[in-house]
C-alpha positions as CSV (number, residue, x, y, z in Angstrom):
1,X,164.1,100.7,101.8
2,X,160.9,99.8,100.7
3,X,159.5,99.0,96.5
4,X,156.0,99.5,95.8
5,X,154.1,97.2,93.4
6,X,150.5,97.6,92.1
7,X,149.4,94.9,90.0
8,X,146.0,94.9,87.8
9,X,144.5,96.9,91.1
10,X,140.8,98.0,90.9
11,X,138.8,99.8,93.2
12,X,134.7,100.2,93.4
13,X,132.3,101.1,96.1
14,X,129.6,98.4,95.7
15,X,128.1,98.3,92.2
16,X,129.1,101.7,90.9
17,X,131.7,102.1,87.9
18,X,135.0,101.3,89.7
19,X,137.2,104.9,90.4
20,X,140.4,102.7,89.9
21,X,140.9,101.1,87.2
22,X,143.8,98.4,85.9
23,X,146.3,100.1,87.8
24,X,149.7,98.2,87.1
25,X,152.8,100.3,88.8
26,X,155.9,99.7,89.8
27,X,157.7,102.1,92.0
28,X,161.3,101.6,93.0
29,X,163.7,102.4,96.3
30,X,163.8,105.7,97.1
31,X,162.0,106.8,94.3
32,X,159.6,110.1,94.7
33,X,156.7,109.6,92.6
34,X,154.1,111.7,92.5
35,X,149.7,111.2,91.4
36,X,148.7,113.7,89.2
37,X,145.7,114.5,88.1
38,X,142.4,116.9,87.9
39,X,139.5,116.6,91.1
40,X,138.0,113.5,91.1
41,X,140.4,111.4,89.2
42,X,141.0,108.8,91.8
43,X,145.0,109.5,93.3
44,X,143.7,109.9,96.7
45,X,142.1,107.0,96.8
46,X,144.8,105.2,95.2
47,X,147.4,106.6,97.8
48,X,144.8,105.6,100.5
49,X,144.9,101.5,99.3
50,X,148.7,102.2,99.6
51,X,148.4,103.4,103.2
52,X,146.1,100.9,104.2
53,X,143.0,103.2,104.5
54,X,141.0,102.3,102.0
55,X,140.6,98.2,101.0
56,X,141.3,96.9,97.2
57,X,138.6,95.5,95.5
58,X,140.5,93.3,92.7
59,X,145.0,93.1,92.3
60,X,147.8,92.5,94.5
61,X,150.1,95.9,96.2
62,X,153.1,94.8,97.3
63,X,155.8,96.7,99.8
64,X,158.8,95.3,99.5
65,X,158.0,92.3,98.2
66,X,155.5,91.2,100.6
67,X,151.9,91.0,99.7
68,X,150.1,94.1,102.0
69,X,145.9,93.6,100.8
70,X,145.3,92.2,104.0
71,X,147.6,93.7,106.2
72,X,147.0,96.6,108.6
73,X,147.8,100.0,108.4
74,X,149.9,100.3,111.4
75,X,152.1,97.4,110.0
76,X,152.8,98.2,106.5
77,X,155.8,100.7,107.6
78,X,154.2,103.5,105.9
79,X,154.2,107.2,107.2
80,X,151.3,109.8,106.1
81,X,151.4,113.5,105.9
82,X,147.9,114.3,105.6
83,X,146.5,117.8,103.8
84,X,145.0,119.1,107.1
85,X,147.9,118.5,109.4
86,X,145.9,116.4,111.5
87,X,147.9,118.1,115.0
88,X,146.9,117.1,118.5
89,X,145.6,120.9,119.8
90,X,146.3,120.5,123.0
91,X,150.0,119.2,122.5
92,X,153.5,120.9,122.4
93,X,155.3,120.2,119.4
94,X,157.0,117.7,120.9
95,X,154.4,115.9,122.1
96,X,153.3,115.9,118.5
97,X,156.2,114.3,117.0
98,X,156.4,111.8,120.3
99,X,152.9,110.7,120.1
100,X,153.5,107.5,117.4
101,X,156.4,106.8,119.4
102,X,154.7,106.5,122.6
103,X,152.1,104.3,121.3
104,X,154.9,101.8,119.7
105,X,156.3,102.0,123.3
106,X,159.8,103.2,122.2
107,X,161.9,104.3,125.3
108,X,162.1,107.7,126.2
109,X,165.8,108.3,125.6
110,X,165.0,106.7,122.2
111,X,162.0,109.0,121.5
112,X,163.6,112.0,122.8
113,X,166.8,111.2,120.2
114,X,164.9,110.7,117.1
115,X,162.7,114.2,117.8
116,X,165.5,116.4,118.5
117,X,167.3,115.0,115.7
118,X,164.0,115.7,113.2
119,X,163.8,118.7,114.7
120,X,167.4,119.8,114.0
121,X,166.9,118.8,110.4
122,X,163.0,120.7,110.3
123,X,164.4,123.5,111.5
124,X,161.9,123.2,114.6
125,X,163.9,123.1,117.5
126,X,163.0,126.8,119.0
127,X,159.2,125.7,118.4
128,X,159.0,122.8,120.6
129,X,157.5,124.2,123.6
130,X,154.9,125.4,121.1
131,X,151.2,124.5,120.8
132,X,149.7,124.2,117.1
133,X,147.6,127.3,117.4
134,X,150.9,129.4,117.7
135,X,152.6,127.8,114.4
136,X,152.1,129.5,111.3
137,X,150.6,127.1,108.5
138,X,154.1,126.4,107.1
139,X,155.6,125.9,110.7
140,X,152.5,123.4,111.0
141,X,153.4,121.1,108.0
142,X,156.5,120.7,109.0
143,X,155.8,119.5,112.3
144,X,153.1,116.6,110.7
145,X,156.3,115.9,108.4
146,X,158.7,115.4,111.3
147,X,155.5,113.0,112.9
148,X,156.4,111.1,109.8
149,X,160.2,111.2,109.9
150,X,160.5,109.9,113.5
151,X,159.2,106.8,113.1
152,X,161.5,106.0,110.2
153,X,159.1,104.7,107.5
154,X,160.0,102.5,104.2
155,X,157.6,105.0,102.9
156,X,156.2,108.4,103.0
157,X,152.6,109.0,102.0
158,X,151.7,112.6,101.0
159,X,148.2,113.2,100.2
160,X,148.2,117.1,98.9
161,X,150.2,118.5,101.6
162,X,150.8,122.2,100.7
163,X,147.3,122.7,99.4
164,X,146.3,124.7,102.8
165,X,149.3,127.1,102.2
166,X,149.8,130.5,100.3
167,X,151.5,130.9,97.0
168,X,155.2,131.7,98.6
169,X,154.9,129.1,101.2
170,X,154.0,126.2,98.8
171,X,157.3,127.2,97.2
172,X,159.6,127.4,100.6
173,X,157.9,124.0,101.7
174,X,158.0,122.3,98.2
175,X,162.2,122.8,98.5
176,X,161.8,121.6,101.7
177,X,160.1,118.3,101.2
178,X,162.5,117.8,97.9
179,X,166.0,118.4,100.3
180,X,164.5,116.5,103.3
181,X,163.8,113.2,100.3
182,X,167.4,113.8,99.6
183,X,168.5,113.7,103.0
184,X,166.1,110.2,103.4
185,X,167.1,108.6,100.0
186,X,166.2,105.2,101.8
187,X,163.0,105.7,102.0
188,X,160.3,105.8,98.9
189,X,157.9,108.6,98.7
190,X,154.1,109.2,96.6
191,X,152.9,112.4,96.6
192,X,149.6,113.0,95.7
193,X,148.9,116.8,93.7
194,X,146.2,118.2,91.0
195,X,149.3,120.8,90.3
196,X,151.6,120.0,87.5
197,X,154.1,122.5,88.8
198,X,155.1,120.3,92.2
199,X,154.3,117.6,89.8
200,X,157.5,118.6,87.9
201,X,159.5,120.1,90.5
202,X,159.0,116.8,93.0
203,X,159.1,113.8,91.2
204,X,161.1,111.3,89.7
205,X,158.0,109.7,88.4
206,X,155.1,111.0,87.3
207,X,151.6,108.7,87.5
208,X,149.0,110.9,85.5
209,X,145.3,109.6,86.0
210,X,142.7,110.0,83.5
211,X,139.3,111.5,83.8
212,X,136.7,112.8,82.2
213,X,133.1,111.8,80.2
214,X,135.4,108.3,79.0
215,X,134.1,105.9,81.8
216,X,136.5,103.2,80.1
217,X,139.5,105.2,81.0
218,X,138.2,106.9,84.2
219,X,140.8,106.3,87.2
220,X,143.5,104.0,84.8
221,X,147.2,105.6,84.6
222,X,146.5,108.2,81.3
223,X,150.8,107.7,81.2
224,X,153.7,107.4,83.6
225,X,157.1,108.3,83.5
226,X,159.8,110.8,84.5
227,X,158.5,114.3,84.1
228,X,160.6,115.5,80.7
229,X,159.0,112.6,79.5
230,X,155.4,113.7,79.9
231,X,156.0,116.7,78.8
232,X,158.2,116.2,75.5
233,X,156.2,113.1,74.6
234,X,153.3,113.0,75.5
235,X,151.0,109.6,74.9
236,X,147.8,111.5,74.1
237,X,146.2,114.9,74.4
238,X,144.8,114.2,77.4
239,X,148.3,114.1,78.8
240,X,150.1,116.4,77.0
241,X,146.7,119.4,77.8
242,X,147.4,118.4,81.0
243,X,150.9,119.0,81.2
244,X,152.7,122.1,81.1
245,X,151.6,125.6,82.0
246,X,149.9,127.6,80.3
247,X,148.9,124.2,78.1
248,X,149.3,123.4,75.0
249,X,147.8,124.4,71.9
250,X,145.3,122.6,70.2
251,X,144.5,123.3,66.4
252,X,142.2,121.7,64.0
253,X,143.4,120.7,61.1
254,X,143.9,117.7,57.7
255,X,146.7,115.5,56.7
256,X,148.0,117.1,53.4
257,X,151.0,114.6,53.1
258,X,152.7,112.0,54.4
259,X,156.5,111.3,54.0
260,X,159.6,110.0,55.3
261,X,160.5,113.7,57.3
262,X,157.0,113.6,59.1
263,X,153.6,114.6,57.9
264,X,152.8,117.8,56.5
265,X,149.0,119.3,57.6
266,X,146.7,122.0,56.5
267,X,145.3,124.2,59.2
268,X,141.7,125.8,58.9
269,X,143.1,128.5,58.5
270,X,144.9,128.0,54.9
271,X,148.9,127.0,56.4
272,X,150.3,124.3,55.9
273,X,152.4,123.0,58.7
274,X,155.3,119.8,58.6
275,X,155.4,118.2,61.7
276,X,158.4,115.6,62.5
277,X,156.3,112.6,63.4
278,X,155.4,109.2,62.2
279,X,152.9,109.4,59.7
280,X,152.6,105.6,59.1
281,X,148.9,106.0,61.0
282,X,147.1,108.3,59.3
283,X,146.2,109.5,55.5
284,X,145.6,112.3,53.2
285,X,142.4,114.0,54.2
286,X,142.1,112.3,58.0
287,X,141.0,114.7,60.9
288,X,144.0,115.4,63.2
289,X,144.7,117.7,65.9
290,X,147.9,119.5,65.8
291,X,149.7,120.7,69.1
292,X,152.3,123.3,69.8
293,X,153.6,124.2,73.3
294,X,153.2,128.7,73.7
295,X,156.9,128.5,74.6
296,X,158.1,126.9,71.1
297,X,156.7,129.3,69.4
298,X,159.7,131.7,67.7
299,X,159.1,134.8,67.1
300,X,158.9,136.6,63.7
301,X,158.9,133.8,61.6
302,X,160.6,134.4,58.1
303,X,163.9,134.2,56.2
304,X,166.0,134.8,58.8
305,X,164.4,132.2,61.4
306,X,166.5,129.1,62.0
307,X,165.4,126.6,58.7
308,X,162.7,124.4,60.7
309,X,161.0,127.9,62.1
310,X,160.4,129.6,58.7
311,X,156.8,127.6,58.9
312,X,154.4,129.8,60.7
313,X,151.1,130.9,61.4
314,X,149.7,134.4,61.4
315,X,147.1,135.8,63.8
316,X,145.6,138.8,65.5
317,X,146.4,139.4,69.4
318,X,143.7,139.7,71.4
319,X,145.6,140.3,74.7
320,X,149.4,140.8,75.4
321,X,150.3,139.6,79.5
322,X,153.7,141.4,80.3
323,X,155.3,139.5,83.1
324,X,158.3,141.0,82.9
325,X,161.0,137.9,82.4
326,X,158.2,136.5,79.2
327,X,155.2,137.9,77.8
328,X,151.9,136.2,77.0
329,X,150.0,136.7,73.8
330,X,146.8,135.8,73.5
331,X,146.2,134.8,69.8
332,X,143.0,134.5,67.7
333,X,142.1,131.2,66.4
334,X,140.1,130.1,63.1
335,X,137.6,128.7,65.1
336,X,137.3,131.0,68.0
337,X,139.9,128.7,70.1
338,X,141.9,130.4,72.8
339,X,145.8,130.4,71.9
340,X,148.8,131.3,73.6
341,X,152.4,132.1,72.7
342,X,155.0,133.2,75.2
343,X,157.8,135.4,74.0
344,X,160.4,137.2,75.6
345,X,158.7,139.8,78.1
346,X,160.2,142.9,76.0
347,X,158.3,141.7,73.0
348,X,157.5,144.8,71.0
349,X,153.6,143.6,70.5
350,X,150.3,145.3,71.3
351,X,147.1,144.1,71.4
352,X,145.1,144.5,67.7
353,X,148.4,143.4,65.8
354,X,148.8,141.1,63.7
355,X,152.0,138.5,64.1
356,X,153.5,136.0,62.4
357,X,155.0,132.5,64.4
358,X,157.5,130.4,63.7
359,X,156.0,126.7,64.1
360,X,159.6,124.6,64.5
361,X,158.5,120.8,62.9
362,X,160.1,119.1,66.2
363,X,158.4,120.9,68.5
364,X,155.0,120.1,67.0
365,X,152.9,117.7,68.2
366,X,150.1,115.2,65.8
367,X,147.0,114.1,67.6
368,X,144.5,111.2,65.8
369,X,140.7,111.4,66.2
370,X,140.8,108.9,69.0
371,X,143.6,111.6,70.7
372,X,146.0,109.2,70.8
373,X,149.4,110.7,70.3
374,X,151.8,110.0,66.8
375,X,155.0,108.4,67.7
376,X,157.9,111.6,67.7
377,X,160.4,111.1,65.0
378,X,164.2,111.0,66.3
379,X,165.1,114.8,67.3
């Protein structure tokens, strides 16, 4: 078992703007938590200063309890499943897994143990007179994931692992790594991903990363927390743009009011919309941003919608995506803005209609000019 501790952690390559930034983190035993973020936000590099890869320029990371900035990689009881395998050709399989083991000179009844027994569990057990070149990509992965298992880490380091895979196989392996951190609830896992989707489906935690033209903000934690969390309240519109899929809506729009059940706004486009947040930060007449996820949209908005849906918005559809379990429509917006609503996939729309949206209040979400989030009122 093994906690991980990041406190006030910077990093910067000589005198350029650091790419991490005030990261403070605390990530518990057994706990998967997983960096998120766009290219280029910093959450491999982060995960490297965990490893012991890359070196911290400022803070303390701690691995169960004990201080690690100066301590090697080989030491800090931390196994890495890298995005490109990183398989010995010329081995068997199980010459892969026994490599590590070798070099900590582990005895051979001991090595021979702990492979068949991560091979029983991998599901790699006919493969292991194999060399690399005759594993498929998925049958690869798993084989640099048993490398890890074998030598019983505190902690699993995964630095975009399924990115080399096809659609289908990112999904097989993804419900693979989630059973096999079941299986290893001793041990704590990071995961590093640019897609929300594993994002959601892996983690306990989610550590999102800023980025972006804000150099103060550039490679600092944008929010963490468990995924629900991200996604129902999100701190800013940075986060809440970035998760969920498609993302949300964005729409300009004025305070008209505010009042104990939230604030009501004015859209450009004449409506007038009550959203149930805490208005005690703006004012009549400020610039705000409301957000609404496509999937809270309800359909047909109008007397008999449930009381908090009969507010809507009407717009033309530019473009109806039938998927088959939910549609897609592709709205107009006042100021040329792409919008999205997803209905149930036998909605009877066309592109060139017209249609009217219910806009429930506790589903909408009130952005200030800064893009900093207002606090959700109790639901």
């Amino acid at each position: 078992m093994a906690s991980i501790s990041l406190s006030n952690v910077y990093k910067a390559y000589g005198t350029n703007p650091p790419v991490i930034r005030d990261v403070n983190l605390q990530i518990e035993n057994s706990e998967f938590c997983v960096f998120l973020g766009p290219s280029g936000c910093g959450k491999s590099t982060l995960l490297r200063m965990v490893a012991g890869l890359e070196t911290i320029t400022a803070g303390e990371l701690r691995i169960g309890g004990q201080t690690m900035n100066a301590v090697p990689p080989a030491k800090r009881k931390v196994a890495m499943v890298f995005q490109n395998y990183a398989l010995y050709p010329h081995m068997t399989v199980y010459d892969n897994l026994a490599f590590g083991l070798k070099q900590a000179k582990k005895s051979a009844d001991y090595i021979d143990r702990k492979i068949r027994e991560a091979a029983r569990i991998l599901e790699l057990e006919p493969l292991l007179d194999r060399r690399p070149k005759a594993l498929s990509g998925g049958q690869r992965q798993r084989v640099a994931i048993g490398r890890a298992i074998v030598r019983e880490p505190g902690v699993f380091l995964f630095d975009e692992p399924l990115s080399n895979l096809d659609a289908s196989l990112r999904v097989q392996t993804r419900t693979e790594i989630a059973r096999l951190h079941k299986a290893f609830d001793q041990a704590s896992a990071i995961y590093v991903t640019h897609d929300q989707i594993e994002a959601m489906a892996l983690a306990d935690k989610i550590v999102l990363l800023h980025t972006g033209s804000d150099t103060e903000k550039f490679g600092s934690i944008a929010q963490a927390g468990a995924p629900l969390e991200l996604y129902h309240r999100p701190r800013s519109k940075f986060v809440a743009g970035f998760i969920g899929s498609p993302k949300m809506n964005f729409i300009e729009a004025t305070v008209a009011s505010v009042d104990a059940q939230g604030v009501v706004i004015k859209l450009l486009g004449g409506e007038t919309i009550r959203a149930a947040v805490d208005g005690a930060g703006v004012a009549s007449g400020q610039d705000v941003t409301l957000g609404i996820r496509p999937e809270h949209f309800v359909p047909e908005a109008g007397s008999g919608a449930a009381p908090d849906a009969r507010q809507g918005i009407t717009r033309g559809i530019r473009l109806v995506e039938r998927l088959g379990e939910h549609s897609y429509l592709h709205l107009e917006g006042t100021q040329g803005e792409s919008m999205i609503a997803k209905l149930p996939g036998d909605a009877a729309n066309h592109a060139g209609d017209r249609v009217t949206l219910g806009v429930p209040a506790n589903h909408c979400h009130v952005f200030d000019a800064k893009g900093l989030a207002l606090p959700l009122l109790d639901r």
